[in-house]
N, C-alpha and C positions, 0 to 999 in steps of 0.2 A: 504494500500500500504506500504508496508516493502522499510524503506529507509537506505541506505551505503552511509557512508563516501566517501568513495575511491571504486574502481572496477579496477581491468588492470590487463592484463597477465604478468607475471612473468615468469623467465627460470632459470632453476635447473641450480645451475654451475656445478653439476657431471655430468648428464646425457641427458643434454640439451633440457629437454621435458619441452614445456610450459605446464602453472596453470591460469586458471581464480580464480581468489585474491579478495574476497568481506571482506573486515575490516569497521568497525565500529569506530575506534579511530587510532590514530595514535602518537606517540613518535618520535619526531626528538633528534638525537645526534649530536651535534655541532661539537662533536670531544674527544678523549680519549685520548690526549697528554698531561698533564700540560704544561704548559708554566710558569716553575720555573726557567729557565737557568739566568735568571738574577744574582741570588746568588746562582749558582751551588758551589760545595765546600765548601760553608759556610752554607748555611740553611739543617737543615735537611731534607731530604725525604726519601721515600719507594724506593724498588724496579725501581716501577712505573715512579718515578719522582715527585710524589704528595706531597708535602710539609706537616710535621709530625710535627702536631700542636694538643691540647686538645681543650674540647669543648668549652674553653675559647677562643683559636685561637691563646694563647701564643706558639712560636717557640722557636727553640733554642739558639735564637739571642736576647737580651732585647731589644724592641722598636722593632721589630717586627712578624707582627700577620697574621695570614693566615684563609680567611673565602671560601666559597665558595666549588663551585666543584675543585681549585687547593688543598684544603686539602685531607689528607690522610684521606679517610673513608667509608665506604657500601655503604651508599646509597648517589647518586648526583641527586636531584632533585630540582627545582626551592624553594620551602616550606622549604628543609633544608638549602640554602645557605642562603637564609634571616635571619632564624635562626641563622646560623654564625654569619651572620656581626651584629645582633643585640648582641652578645655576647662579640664580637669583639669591638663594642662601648663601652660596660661598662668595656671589660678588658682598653682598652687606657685612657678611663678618671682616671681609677685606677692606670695607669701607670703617666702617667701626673703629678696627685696629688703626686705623689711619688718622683718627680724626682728632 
């Protein structure tokens, strides 16, 4: 017996003909805003809004670091933002010892 995830019709937004939709996996998008407005003007970002930080997570402000999917970058997925913030700890304790 072949088993799915998910099964449901779907409607074309051109041409408004439903699709019976059999997927096996699924990807939820929480949203493609940053939410940088906090230090709009002062932090650097893209285009986007996405806060334009290296893979250390240093910004263009000292003392602060940007990890996550609000950084400017390819790929947002759970595996890379952890990634960040573990980078993001070692750059602060680097910043700390410095200060």
């Amino acid at each position: 017996m072949e088993m799915r995830l998910w099964r449901d019709f779907i409607q074309d937004v051109d041409n408004h003909v439903d699709k019976l939709l059999d997927v096996d996996g699924i990807f939820i998008a929480v949203g493609t805003k940053p939410a940088s407005e906090l230090l709009s003007g002062k932090l650097s970002t893209d285009e986007k809004g996405y806060i334009i930080a290296g893979e250390d997570g240093v910004t263009n402000i000292p003392g602060i670091f940007a990890a996550g999917d609000g950084r400017s970058k390819n790929l947002r997925q759970v595996v890379t933002a952890v990634s960040d913030g573990a980078n993001c700890v070692y750059s602060v304790e680097r910043y700390l010892q410095n200060a």
